[in-house]
PDBQT receptor file of N, H, CA, C and O in Angstrom, charges set to zero:
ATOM      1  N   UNK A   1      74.350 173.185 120.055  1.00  0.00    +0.000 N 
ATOM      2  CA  UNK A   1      73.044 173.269 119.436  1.00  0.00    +0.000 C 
ATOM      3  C   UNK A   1      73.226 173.851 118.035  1.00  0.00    +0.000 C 
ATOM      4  O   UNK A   1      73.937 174.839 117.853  1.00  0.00    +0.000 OA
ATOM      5  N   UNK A   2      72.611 173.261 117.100  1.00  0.00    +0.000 N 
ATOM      6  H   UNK A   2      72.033 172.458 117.248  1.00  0.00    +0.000 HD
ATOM      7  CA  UNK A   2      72.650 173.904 115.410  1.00  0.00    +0.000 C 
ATOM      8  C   UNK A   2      72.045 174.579 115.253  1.00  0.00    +0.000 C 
ATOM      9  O   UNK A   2      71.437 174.815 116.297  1.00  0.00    +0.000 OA
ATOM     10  N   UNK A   3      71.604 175.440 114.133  1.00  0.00    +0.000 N 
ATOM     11  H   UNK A   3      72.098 175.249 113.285  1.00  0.00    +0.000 HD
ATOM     12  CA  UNK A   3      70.866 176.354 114.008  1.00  0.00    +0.000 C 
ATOM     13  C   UNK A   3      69.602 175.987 113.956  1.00  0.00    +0.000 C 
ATOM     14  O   UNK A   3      68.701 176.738 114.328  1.00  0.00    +0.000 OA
ATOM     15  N   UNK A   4      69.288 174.161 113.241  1.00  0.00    +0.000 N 
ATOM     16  H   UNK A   4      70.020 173.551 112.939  1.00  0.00    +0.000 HD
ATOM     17  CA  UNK A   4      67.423 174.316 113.291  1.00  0.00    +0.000 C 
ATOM     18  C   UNK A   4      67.198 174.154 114.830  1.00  0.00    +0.000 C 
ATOM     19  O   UNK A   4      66.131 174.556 115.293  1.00  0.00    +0.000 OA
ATOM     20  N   UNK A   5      67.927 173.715 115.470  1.00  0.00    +0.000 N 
ATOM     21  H   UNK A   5      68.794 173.389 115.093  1.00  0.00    +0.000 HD
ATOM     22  CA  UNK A   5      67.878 173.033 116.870  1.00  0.00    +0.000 C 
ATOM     23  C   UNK A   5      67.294 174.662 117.536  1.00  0.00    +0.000 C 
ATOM     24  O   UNK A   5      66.239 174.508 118.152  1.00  0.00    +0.000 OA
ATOM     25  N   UNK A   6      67.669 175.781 117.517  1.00  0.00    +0.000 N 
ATOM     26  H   UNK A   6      68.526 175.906 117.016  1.00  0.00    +0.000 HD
ATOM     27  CA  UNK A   6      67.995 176.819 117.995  1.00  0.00    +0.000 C 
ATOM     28  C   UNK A   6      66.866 177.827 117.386  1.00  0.00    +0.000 C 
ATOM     29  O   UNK A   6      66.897 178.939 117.913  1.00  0.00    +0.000 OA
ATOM     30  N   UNK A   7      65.802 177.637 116.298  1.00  0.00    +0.000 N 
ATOM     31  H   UNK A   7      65.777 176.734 115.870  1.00  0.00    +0.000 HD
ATOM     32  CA  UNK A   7      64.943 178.305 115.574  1.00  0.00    +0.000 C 
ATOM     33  C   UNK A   7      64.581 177.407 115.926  1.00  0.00    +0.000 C 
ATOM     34  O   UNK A   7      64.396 176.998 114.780  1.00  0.00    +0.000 OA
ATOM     35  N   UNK A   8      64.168 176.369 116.688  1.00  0.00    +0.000 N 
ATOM     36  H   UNK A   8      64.319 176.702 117.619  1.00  0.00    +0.000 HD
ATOM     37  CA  UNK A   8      62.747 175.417 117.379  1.00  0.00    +0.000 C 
ATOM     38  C   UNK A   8      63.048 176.129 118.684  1.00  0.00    +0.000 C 
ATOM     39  O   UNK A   8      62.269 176.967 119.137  1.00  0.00    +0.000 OA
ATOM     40  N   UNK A   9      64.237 175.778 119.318  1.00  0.00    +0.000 N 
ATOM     41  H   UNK A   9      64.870 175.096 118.950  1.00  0.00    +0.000 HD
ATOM     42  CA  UNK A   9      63.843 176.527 120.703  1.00  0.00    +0.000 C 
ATOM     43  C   UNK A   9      63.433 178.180 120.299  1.00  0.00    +0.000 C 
ATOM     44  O   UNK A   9      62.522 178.577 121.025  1.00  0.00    +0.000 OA
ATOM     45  N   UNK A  10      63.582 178.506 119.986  1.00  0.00    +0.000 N 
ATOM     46  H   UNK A  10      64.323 178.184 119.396  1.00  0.00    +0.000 HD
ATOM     47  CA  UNK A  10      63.676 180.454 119.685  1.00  0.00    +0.000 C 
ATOM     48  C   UNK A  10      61.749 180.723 119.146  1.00  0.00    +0.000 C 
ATOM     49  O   UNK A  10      61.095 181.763 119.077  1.00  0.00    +0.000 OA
ATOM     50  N   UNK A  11      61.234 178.798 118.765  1.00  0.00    +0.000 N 
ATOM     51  H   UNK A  11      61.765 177.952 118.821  1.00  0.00    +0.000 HD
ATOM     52  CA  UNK A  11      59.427 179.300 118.673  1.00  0.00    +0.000 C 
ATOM     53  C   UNK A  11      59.100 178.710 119.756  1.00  0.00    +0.000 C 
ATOM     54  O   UNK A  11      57.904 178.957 119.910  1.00  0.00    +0.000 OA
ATOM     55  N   UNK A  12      59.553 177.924 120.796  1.00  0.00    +0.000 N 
ATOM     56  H   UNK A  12      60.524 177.724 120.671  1.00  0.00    +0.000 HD
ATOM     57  CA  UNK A  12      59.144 177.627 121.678  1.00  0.00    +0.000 C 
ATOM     58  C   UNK A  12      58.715 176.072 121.813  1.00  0.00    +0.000 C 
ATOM     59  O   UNK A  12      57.787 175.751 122.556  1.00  0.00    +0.000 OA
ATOM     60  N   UNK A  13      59.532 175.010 120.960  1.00  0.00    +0.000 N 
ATOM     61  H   UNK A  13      60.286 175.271 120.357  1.00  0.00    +0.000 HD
ATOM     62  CA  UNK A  13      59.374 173.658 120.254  1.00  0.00    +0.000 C 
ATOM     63  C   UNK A  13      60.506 173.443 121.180  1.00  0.00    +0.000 C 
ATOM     64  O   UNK A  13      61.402 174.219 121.511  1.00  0.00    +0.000 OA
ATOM     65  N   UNK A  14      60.255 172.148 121.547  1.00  0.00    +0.000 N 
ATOM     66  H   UNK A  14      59.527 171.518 121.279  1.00  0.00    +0.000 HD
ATOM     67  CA  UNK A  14      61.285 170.996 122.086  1.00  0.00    +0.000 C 
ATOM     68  C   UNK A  14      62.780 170.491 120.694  1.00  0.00    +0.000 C 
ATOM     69  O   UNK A  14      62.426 169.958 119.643  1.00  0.00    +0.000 OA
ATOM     70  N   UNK A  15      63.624 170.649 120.846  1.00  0.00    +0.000 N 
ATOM     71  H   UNK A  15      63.912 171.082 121.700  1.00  0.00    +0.000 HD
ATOM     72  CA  UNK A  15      64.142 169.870 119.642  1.00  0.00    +0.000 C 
ATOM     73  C   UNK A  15      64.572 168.210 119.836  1.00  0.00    +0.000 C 
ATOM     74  O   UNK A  15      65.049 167.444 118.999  1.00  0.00    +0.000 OA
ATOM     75  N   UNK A  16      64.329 168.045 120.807  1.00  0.00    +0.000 N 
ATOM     76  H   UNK A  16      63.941 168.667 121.487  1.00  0.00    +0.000 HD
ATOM     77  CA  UNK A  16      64.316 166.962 120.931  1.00  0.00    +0.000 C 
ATOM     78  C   UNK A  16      62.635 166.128 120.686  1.00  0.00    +0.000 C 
ATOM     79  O   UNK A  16      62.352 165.093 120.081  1.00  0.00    +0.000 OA
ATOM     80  N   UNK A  17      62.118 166.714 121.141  1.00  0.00    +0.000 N 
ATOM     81  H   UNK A  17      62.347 167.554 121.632  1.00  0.00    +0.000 HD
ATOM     82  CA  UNK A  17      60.995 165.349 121.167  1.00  0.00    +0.000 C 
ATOM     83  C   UNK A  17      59.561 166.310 120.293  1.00  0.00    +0.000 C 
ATOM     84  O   UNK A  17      58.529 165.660 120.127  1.00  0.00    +0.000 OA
ATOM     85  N   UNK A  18      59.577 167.674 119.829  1.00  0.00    +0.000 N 
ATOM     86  H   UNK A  18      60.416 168.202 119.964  1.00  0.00    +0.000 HD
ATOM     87  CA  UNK A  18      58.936 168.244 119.471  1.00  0.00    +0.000 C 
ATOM     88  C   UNK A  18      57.766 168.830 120.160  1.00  0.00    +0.000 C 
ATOM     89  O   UNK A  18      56.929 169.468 119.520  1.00  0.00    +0.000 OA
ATOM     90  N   UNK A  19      57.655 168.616 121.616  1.00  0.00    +0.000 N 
ATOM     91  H   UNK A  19      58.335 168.098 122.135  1.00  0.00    +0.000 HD
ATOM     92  CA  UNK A  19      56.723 169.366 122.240  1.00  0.00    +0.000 C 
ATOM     93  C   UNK A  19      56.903 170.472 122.604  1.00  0.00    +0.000 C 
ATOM     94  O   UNK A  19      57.986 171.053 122.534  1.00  0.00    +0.000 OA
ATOM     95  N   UNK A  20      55.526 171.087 123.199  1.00  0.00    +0.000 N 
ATOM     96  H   UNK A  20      54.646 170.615 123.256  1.00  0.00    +0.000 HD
ATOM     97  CA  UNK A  20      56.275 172.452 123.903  1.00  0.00    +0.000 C 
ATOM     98  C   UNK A  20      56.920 173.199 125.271  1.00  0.00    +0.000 C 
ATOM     99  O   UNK A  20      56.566 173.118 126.448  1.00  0.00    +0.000 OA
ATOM    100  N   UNK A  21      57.829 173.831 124.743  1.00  0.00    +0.000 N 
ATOM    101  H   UNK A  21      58.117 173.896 123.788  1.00  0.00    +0.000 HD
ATOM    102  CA  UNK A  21      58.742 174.667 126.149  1.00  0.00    +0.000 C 
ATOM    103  C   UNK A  21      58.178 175.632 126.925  1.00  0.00    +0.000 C 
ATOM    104  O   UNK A  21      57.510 176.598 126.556  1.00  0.00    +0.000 OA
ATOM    105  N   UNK A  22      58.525 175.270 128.144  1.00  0.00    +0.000 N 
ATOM    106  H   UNK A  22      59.067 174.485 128.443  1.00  0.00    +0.000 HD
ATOM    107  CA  UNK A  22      57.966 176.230 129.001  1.00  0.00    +0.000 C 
ATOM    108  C   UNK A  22      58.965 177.189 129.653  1.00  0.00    +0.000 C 
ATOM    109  O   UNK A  22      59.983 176.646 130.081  1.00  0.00    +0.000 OA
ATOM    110  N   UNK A  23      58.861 178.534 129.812  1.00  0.00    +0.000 N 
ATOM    111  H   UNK A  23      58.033 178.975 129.464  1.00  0.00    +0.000 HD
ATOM    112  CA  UNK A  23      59.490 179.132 130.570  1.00  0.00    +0.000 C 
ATOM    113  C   UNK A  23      59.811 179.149 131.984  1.00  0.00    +0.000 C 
ATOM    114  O   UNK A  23      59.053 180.001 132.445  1.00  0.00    +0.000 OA
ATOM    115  N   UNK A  24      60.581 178.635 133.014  1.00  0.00    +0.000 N 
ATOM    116  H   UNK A  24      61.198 177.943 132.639  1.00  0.00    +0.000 HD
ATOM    117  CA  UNK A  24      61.193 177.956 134.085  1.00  0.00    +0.000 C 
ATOM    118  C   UNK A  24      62.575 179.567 134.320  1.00  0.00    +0.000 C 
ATOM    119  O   UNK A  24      63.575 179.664 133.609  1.00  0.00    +0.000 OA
ATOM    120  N   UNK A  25      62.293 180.350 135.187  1.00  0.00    +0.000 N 
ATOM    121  H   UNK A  25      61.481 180.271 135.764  1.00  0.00    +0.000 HD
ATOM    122  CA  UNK A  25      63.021 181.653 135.756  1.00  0.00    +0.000 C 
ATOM    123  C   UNK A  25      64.180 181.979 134.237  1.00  0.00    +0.000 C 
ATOM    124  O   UNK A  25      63.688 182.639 133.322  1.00  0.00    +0.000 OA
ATOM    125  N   UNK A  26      65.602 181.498 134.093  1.00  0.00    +0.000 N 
ATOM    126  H   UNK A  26      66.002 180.961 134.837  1.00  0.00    +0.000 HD
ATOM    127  CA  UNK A  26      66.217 181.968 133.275  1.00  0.00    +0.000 C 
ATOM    128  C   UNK A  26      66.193 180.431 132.144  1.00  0.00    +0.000 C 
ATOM    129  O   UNK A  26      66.956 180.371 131.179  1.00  0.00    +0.000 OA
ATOM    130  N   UNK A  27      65.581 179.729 132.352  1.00  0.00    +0.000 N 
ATOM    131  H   UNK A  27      64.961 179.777 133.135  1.00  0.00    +0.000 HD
ATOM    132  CA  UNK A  27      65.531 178.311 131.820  1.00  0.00    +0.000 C 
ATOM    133  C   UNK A  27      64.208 178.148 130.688  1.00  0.00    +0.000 C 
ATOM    134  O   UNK A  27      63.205 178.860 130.748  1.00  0.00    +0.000 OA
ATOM    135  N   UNK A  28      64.426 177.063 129.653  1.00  0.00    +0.000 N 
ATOM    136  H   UNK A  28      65.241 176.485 129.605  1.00  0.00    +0.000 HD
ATOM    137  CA  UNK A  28      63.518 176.807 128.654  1.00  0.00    +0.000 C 
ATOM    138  C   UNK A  28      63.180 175.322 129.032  1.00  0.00    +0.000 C 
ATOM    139  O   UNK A  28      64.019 174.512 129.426  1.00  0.00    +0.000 OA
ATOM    140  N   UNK A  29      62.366 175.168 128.929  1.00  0.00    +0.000 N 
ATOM    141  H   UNK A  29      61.685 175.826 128.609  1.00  0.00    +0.000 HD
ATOM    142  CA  UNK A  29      62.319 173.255 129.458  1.00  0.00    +0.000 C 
ATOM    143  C   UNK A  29      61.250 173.084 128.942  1.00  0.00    +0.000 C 
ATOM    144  O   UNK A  29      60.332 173.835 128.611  1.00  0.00    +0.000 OA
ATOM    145  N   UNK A  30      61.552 171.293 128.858  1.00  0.00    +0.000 N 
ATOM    146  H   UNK A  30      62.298 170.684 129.126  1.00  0.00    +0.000 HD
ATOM    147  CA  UNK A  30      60.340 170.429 128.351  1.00  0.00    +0.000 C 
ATOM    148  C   UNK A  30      59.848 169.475 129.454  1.00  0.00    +0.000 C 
ATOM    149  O   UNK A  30      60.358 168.465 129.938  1.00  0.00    +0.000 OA
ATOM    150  N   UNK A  31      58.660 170.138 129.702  1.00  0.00    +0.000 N 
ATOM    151  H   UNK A  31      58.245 170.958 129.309  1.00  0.00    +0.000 HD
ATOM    152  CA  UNK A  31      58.058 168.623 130.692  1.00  0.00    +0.000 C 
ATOM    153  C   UNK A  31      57.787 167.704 130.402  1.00  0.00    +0.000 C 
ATOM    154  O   UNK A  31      57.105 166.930 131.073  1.00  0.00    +0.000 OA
ATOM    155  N   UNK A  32      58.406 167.427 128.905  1.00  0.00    +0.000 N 
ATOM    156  H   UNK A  32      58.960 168.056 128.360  1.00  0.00    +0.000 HD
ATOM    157  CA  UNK A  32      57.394 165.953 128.550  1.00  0.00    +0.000 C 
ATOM    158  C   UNK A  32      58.814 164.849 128.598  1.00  0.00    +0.000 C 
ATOM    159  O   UNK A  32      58.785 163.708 129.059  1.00  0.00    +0.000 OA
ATOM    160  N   UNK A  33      59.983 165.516 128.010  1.00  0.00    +0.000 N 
ATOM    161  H   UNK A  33      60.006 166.443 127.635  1.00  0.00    +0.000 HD
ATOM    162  CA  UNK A  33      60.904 164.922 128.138  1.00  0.00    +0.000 C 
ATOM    163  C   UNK A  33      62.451 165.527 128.592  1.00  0.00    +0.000 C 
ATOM    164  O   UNK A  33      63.506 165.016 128.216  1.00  0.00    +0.000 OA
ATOM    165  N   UNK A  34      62.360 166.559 129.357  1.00  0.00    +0.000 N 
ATOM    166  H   UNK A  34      61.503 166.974 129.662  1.00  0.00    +0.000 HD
ATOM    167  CA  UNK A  34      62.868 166.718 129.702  1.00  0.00    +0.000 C 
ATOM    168  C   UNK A  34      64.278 167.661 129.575  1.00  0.00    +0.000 C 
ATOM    169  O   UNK A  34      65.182 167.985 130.345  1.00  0.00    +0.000 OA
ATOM    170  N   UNK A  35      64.041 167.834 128.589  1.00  0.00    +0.000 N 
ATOM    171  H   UNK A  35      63.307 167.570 127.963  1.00  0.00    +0.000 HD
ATOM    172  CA  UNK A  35      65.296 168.596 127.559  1.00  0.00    +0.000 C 
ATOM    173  C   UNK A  35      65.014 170.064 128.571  1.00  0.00    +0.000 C 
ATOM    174  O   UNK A  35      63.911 170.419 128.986  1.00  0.00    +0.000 OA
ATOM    175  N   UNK A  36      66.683 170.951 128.878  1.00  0.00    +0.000 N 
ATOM    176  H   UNK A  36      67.579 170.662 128.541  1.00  0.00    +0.000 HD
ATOM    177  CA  UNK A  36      66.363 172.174 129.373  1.00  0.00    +0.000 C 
ATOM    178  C   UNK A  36      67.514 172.890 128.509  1.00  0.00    +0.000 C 
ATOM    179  O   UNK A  36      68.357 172.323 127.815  1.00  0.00    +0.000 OA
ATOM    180  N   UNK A  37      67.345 174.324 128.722  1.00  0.00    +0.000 N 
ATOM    181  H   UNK A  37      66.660 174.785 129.286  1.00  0.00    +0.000 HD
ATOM    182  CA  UNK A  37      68.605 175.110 128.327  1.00  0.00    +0.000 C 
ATOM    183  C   UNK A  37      68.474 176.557 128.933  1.00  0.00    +0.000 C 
ATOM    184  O   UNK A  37      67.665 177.421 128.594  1.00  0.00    +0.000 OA
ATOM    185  N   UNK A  38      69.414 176.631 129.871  1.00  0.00    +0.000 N 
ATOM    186  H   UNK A  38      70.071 175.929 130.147  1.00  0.00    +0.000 HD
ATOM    187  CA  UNK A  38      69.404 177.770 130.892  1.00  0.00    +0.000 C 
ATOM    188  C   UNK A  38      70.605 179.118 130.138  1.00  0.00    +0.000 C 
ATOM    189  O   UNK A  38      71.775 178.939 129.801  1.00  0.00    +0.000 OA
ATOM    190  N   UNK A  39      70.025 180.038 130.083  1.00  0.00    +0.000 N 
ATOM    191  H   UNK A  39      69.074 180.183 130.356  1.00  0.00    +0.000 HD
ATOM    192  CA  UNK A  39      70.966 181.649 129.886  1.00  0.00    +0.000 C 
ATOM    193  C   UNK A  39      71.853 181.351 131.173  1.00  0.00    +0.000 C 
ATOM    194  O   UNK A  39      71.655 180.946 132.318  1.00  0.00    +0.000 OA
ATOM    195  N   UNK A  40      73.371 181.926 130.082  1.00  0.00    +0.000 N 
ATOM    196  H   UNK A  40      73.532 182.255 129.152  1.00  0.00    +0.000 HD
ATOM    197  CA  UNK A  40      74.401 181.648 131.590  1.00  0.00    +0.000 C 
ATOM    198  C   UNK A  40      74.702 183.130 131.752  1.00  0.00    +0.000 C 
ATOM    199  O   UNK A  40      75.578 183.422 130.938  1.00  0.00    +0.000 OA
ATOM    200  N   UNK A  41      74.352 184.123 132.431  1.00  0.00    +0.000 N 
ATOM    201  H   UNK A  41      73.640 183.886 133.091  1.00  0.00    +0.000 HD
ATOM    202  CA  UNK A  41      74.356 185.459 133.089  1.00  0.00    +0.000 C 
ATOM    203  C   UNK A  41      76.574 185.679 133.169  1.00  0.00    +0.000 C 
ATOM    204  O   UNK A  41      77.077 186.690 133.661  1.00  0.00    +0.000 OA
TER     205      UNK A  41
C-alpha cells in the first residue's frame, strides 16, 4: 500500500473504489467492493 493509498484508509475512504470503510473487529473493509485490510497482532 503507498502512502495516498494509506491517508485514504487512515480517513476512512476505500482506495480502491472510494467509498466508505467500515470497522469489522481488527479489520477495515468495504462493503461496496470489497477491499479489506486486517492489523496483524
Amino acid at each position: 500500500m503507498n502512502d495516498d493509498d494509506k491517508e485514504l484508509v487512515d480517513r476512512g475512504i476505500c482506495p480502491v473504489c472510494g467509498n466508505k470503510l467500515a470497522h469489522k473487529e481488527a479489520c477495515v473493509e468495504c462493503e461496496f467492493c470489497g477491499w479489506a485490510l486486517c492489523e496483524e497482532s
